[in-house]
Each structure stands twice: as structure tokens, then as C-alpha cells.
LUMMARTI-525593 format. One line per 8 residues: number of its first residue (from 1); their letters; for each residue x, y, z of N, C-alpha, C. Coordinates in steps of 0.02 Angstrom, whole numbers. Example, Ala and Ser with C-alpha at 12.3 -4.5 7.8 and 13.67 -1.06 7.14 Angstrom:
REM LUMMARTI-525593
1	AS	660/-284/390/615/-225/390/660/-165/390 ~ 642/-112/354/684/-53/357/645/2/394
//
This chain:
REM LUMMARTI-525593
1	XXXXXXXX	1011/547/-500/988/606/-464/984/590/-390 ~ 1036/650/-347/1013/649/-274/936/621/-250 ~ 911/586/-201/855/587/-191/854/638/-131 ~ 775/672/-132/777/766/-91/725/710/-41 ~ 765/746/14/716/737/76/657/778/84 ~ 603/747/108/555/774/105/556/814/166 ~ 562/884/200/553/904/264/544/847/321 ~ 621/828/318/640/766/371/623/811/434
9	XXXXXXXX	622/870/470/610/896/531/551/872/533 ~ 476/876/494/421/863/526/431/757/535 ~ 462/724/517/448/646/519/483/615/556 ~ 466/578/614/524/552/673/515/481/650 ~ 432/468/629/429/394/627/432/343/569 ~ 440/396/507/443/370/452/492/417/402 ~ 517/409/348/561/414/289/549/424/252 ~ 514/505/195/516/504/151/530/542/73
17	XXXXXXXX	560/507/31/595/554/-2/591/535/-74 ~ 606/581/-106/565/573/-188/639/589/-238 ~ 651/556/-276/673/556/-344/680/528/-399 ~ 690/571/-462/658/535/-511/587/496/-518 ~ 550/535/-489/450/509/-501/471/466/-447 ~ 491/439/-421/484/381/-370/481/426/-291 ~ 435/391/-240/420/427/-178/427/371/-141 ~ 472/370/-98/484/291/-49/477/320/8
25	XXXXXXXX	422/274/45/403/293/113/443/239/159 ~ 464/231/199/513/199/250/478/209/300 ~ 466/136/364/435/129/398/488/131/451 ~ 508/184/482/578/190/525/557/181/601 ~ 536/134/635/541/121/708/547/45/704 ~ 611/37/681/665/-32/708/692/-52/747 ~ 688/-13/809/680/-52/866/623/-71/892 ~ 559/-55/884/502/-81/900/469/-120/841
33	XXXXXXXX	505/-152/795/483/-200/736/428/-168/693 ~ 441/-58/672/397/-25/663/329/-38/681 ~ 327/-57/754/258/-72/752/220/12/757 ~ 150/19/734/111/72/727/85/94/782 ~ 109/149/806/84/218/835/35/276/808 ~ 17/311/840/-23/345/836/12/414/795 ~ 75/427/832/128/474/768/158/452/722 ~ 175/372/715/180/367/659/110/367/587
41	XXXXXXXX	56/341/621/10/314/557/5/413/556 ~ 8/470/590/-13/515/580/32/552/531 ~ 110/521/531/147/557/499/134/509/406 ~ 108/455/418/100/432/329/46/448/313 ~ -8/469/336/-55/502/319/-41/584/297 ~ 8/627/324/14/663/309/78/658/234 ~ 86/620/262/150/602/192/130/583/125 ~ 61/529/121/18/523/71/-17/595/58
49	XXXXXXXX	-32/652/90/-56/712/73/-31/724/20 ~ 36/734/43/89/790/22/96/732/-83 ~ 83/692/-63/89/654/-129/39/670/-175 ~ -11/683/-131/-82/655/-174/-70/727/-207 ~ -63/800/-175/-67/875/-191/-12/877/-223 ~ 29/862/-222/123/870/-267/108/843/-324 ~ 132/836/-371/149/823/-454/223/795/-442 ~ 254/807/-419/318/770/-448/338/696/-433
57	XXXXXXXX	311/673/-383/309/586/-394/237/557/-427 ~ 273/507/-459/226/474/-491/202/394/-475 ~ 248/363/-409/247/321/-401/252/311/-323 ~ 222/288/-287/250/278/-215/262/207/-188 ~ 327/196/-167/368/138/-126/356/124/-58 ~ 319/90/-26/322/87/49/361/12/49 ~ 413/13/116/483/-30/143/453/-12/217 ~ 492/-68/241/485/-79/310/585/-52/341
65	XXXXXXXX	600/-15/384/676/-33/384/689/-82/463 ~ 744/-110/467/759/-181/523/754/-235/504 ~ 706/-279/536/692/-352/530/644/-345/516 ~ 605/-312/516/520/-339/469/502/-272/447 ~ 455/-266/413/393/-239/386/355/-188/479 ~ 314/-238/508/289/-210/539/252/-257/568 ~ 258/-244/645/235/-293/701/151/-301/699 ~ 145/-244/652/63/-206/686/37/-163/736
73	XXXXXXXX	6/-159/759/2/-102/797/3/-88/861 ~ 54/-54/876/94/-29/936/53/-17/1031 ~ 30/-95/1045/-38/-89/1110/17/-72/1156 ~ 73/-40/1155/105/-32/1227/115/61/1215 ~ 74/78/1159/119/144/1148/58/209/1204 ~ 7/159/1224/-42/225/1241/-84/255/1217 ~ -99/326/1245/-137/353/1208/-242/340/1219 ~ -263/392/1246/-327/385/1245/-347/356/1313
81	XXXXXXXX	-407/329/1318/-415/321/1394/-388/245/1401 ~ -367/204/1444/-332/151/1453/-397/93/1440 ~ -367/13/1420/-415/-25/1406/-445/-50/1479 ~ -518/-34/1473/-555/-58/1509/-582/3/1551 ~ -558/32/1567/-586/89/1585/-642/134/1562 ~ -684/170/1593/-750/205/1548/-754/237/1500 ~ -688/258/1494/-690/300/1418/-658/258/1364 ~ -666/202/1383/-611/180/1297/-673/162/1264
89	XXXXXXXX	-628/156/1218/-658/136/1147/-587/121/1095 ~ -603/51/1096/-557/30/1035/-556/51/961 ~ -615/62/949/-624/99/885/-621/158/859 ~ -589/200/913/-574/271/912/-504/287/851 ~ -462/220/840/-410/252/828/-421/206/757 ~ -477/179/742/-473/169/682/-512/232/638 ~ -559/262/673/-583/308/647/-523/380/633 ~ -481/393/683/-446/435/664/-389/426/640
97	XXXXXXXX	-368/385/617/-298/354/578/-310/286/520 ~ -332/239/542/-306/190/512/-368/198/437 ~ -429/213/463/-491/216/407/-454/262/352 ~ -421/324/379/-420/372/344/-342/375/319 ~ -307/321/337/-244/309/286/-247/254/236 ~ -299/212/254/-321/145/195/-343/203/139 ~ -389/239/160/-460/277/120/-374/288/59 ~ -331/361/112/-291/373/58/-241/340/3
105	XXXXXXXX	-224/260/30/-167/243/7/-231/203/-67 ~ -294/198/-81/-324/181/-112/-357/236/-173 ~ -353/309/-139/-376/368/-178/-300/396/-207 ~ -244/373/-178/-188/400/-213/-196/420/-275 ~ -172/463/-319/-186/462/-389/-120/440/-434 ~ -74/389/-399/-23/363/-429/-15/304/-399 ~ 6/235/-443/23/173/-400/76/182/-345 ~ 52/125/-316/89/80/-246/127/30/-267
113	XXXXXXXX	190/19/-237/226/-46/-230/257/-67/-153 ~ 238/-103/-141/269/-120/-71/326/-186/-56 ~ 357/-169/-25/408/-219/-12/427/-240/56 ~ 396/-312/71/395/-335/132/454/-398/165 ~ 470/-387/225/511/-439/249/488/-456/297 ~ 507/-487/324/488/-516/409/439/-512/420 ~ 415/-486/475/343/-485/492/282/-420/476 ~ 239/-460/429/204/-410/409/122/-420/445
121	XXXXXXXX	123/-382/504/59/-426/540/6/-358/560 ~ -49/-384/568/-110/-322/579/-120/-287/528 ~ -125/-213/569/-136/-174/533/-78/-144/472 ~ -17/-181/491/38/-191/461/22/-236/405 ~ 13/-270/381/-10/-315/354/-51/-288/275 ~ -119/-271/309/-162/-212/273/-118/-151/240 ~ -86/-118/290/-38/-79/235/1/-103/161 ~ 28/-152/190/71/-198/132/12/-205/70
129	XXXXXXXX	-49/-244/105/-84/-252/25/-127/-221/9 ~ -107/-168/45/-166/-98/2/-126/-86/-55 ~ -79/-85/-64/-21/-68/-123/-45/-119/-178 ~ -46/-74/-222/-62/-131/-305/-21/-184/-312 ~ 47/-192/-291/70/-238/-309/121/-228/-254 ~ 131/-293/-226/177/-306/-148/214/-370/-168 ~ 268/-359/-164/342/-427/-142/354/-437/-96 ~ 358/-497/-87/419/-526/-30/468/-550/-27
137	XXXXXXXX	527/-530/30/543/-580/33/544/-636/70 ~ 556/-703/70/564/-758/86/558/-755/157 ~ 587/-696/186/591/-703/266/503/-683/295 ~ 471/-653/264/417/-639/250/364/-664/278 ~ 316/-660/317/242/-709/353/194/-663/365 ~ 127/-652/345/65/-626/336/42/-630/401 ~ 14/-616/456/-22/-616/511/-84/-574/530 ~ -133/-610/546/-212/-585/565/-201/-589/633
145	XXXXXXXX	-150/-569/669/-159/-577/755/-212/-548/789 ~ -250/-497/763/-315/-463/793/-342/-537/872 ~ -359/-594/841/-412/-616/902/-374/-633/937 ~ -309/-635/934/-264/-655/967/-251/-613/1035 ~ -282/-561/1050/-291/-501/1096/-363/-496/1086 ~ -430/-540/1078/-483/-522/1084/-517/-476/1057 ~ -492/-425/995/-481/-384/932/-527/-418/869 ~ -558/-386/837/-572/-408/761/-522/-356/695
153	XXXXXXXX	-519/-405/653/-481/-355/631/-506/-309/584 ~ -450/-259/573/-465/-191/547/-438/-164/501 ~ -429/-111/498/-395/-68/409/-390/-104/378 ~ -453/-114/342/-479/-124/283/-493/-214/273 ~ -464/-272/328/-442/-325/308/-535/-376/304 ~ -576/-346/338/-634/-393/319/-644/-368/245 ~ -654/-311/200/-637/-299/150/-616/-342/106 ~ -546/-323/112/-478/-310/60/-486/-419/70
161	XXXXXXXX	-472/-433/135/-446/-519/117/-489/-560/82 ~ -569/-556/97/-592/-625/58/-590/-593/-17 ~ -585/-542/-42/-570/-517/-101/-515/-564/-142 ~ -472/-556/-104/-394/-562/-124/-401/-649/-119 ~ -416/-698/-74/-401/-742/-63/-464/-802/-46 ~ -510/-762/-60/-589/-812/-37/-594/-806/43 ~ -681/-825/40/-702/-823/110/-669/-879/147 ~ -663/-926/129/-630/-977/190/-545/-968/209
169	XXXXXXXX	-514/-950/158/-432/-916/172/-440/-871/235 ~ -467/-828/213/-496/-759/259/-519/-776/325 ~ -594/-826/348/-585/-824/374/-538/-836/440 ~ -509/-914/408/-450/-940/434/-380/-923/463 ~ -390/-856/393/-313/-812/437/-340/-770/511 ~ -401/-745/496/-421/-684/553/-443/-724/617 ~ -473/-797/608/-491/-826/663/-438/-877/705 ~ -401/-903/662/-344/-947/678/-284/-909/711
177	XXXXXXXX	-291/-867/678/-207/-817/682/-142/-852/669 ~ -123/-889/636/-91/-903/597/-32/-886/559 ~ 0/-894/550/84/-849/493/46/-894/447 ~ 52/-831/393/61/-885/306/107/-850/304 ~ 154/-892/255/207/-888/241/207/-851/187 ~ 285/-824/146/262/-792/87/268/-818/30 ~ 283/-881/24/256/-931/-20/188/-954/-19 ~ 189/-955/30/85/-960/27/53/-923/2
185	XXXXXXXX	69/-864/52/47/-782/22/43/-787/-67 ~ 101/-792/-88/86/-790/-165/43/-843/-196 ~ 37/-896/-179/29/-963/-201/-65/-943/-186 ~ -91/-904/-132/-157/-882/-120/-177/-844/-160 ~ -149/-795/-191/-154/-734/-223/-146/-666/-179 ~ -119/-677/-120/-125/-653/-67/-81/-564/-101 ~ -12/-615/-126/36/-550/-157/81/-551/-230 ~ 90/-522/-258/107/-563/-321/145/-585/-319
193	XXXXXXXX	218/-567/-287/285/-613/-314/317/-630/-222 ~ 377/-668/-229/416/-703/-189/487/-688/-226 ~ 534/-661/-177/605/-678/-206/638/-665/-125 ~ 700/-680/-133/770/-679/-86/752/-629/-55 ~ 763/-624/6/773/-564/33/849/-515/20 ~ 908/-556/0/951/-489/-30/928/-480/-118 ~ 886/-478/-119/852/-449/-221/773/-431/-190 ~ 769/-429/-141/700/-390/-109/701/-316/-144
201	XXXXXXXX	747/-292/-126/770/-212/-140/756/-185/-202 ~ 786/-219/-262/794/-236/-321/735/-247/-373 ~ 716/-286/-314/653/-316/-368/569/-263/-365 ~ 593/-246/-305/548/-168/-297/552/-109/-335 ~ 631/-93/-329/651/-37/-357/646/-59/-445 ~ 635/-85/-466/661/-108/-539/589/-101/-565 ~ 499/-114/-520/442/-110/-544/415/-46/-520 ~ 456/-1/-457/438/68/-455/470/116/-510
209	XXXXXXXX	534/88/-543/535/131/-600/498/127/-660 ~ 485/59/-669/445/39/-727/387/81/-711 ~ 347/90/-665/287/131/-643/310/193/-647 ~ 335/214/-609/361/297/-626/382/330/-702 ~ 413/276/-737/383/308/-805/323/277/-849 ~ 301/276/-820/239/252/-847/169/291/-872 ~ 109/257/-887/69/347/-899/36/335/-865 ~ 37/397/-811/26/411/-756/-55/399/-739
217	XXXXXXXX	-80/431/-763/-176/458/-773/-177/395/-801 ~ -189/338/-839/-213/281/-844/-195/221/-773 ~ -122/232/-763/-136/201/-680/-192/225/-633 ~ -192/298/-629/-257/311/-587/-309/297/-604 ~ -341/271/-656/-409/265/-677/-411/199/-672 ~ -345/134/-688/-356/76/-699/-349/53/-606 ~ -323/113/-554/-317/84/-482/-387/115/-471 ~ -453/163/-488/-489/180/-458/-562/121/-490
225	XXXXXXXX	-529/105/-560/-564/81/-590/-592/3/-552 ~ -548/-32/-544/-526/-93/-511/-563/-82/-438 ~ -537/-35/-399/-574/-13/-321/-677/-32/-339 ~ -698/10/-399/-765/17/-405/-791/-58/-445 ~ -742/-72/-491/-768/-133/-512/-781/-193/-472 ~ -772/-198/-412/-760/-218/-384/-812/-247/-341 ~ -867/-182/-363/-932/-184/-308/-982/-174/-356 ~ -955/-148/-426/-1019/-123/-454/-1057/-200/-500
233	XXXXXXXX	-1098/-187/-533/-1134/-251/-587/-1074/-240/-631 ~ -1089/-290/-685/-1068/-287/-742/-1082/-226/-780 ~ -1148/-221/-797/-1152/-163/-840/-1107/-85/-810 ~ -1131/-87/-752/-1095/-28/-729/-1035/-26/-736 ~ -999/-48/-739/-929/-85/-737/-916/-50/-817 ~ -949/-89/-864/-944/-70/-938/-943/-28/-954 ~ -994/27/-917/-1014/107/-923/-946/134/-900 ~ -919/108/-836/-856/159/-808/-801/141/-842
241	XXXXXXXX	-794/99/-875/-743/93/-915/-739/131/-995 ~ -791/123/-1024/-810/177/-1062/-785/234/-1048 ~ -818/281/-993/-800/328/-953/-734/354/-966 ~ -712/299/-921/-614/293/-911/-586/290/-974 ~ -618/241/-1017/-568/242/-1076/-576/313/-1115 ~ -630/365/-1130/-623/433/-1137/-571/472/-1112 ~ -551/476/-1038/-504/518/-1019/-463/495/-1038 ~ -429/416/-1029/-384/410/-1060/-348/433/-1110
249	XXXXXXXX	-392/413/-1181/-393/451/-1238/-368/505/-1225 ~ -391/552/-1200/-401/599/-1205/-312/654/-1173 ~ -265/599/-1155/-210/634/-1109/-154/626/-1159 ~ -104/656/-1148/-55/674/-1204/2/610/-1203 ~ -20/561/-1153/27/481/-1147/-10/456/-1196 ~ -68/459/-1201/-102/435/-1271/-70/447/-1346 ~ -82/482/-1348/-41/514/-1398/19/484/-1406 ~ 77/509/-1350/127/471/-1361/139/395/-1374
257	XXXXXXXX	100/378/-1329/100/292/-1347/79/261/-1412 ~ 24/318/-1435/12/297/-1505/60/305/-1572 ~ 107/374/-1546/157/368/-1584/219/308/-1589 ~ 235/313/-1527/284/267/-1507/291/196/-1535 ~ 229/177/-1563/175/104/-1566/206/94/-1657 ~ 176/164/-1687/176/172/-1760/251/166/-1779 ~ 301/217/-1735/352/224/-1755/409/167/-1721 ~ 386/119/-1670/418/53/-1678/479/89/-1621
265	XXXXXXXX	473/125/-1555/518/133/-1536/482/155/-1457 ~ 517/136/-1418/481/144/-1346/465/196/-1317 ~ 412/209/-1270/362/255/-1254/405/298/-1226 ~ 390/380/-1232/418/411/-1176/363/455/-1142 ~ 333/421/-1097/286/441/-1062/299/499/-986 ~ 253/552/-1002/254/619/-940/230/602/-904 ~ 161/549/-887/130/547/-843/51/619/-832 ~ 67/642/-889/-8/686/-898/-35/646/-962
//
């Protein structure tokens, strides 16, 4: 099946287009090593909208296109009152972009896969492993450059890293500034897999289909589930899973899967 562009007139800075349950977002400013602007993070925020309210993808792909992933975020692009001057505030543009595209790429109600090359640094970075499950390839290096400009870092990474990798990894990437590599990266728990950069493509596309047919409403409960377990006790934890495992039950992939199981022949899951 053709893949349908999504109203390419409204998107200058990004790519995105849906077929067959799959929604691949493309990080398109390759001559500036996609680093993040203020129209771009505005146009994937609106692009995750259009996902979260639509039904017909079930899966979303974020790619970097050029030589990397993404420089991080774009300090030559402007915007707002200049640094040092009386009106800035550095934290202005996490409040109106970056808070509120983590918030969404985490409330999605369908998995993430991301696929990274070159340089995946900042707030670039954070994008990549907000996604449930992120590859690399080989050409691939993780970067906390924040103090590196006198910056702490942001979207989401005091969070999301000692999670992912312990407090002393964490702090080391954000204070050192540092490349890990993406053998490290995996070897930390940083991302799950490592391959070639020509089977980068491949090896993405091959676990966004596996996800896209998949049942849909149990990914959302086992990605919202995971977000809360995360913070809650144990018991609570037990209770929301309970919870979750009800709806589950309760959706017509259930069903199918239970047939599928009895009758010894593979699932064909809607995603309701």
C-alpha cells in the first residue's frame, strides 16, 4: 500500500506519513543535523495530535533523515528575547514545546520505535528514548551536551536517564558530556539493540510492523502501565495491573488471541 502523506503543506520541518497502521515521523532539517527549532518541535507536537485523535495508525516510527538523528537543539535559530538580556528565560521553551512533546510522545495511545544514527544529542537524544524501544546504528553516540553551554539538562532526561541506566551513568553523561557510544548505549541499558547502519532501516521497519499488528489497547495499557509503575509501591502497582488486566480482557484482541491460541494458528489482531 501507497504510504498517504499526511497534509505535507502544513510540515516544512518534519515528514509524516502513515500506511498500513504504521506512522513514520522523519526528522527533515539535514542540513542543520535536524537540530530542534521552535517550528520544528511545534510541528511534532502537532503531528503526535493528529495520531493520538486518528485511529488509523497503530504504531509510530520516529528516523532522523542525513547524517544523524539530531544535533539537539537549534541555539542559533532565535526566537524570544536574546541570552542575557532582561527578558530571557531559558526555560520558556521547555515549557512551551519540549515538556509538552515528552508529556505526548509518553501519553500516545500506541507504541514508539525509534531509529537512530549519528548524532543523537540533547534534547535530541530524549526524543530517541522516549520511544519504547530505540535502535542503532553503529554510527550512533548518545550526548548530554547541556553543561557544555552552561545548560542543565532537559526533556525529560533528569527523569527518564537514572531510570534507564543508574544514578552514577546519569550523572556522568549530564556532567561530563561525553559521547557513549551505541555499543555502550546498549551494553547500559541505555537502548535495546545495535546493528549496521545499512539494516538500521530494516531492523526498525520489521519491529514497527510487528507492533502495528499487534493488539493495540494492551500496548497502551502495558506503555501507561510501565510510565506509573514506575513511581507507584508495589501494592499499587498490583492494583493497576489488576485494573489493566480487566480492560484488557475485556477487548475483542482478547478474544482473538484466545482463539488463535486454541486453534494453533496465528493471531489476527484489529488493534481494538
Amino acid at each position: 500500500m501507497e504510504a498517504r502523506l499526511v497534509d505535507s503543506h502544513a510540515y516544512e520541518h518534519i515528514r509524516l506519513t502513515i500506511a498500513e497502521g504504521i506512522a513514520r515521523l522523519v526528522l527533515a532539517r539535514p542540513e542543520a543535523l535536524n537540530a530542534l527549532n521552535r517550528p520544528l518541535l511545534g510541528e511534532i507536537i502537532d503531528a503526535l495530535d493528529r495520531l493520538r485523535d486518528g485511529s488509523e495508525a497503530r504504531v509510530l516510527q520516529i528516523t532522523g533523515e542525513g547524517r544523524g538523528f539530531s544535533s539537539g537543539a537549534d541555539l542559533s535559530s532565535g526566537g524570544g528575547s536574546p541570552a542575557g538580556s532582561p527578558g530571557f528565560d531559558a526555560g520558556a521553551v521547555l515549557e512551551h514545546y519540549y515538556n509538552p512533546l515528552i508529556e505526548r510522545m509518553f501519553d500516545l495511545p500506541m507504541p514508539i520505535v525509534s531509529g537512530v544514527h549519528g548524532p543523537v544529542v540533547g534534547a535530541g537524544c530524549m526524543i530517541a528514548l522516549a520511544a519504547d524501544i530505540t535502535i542503532a546504528g553503529r554510527s550512533a553516540y548518545f550526548l548530554q551536551a547541556f553543561a557544555n553551554a552552561g545548560l542543565v539538562p532537559d526533556a525529560g532526561s533528569m527523569w527518564l536517564l537514572p531510570r534507564l541506566v543508574g544514578r552514577a551513568r546519569a550523572l556522568a553523561m549530564m556532567m561530563l558530556a561525553e559521547r557513549v557510544s551505541a555499543q555502550a548505549a546498549q551494553d547500559w541499558g541505555l537502548i535495546f539493540d545495535v546493528v549496521d547502519d545499512d539494516a538500521l532501516g530494516g531492523r526498525v521497519e520489521t519491529i514497527a510492523r510487528k507492533l502495528a499488528d499487534g493488539p493495540t489497547r494492551a500496548y497502551r495499557l502495558i506503555r501507561h502501565g510501565v510510565r506509573m509503575g514506575m513511581e507507584m509501591p508495589l501494592s499499587e502497582t498490583l492494583a493497576m495491573e489488576r485494573r489493566a488486566q480487566r480492560e484488557a480482557g475485556d477487548s475483542p484482541d482478547f478474544l482473538e488471541g484466545l482463539a488463535a491460541f486454541r486453534e494453533k494458528r496465528p493471531p489476527r489482531f484489529t488493534g481494538r
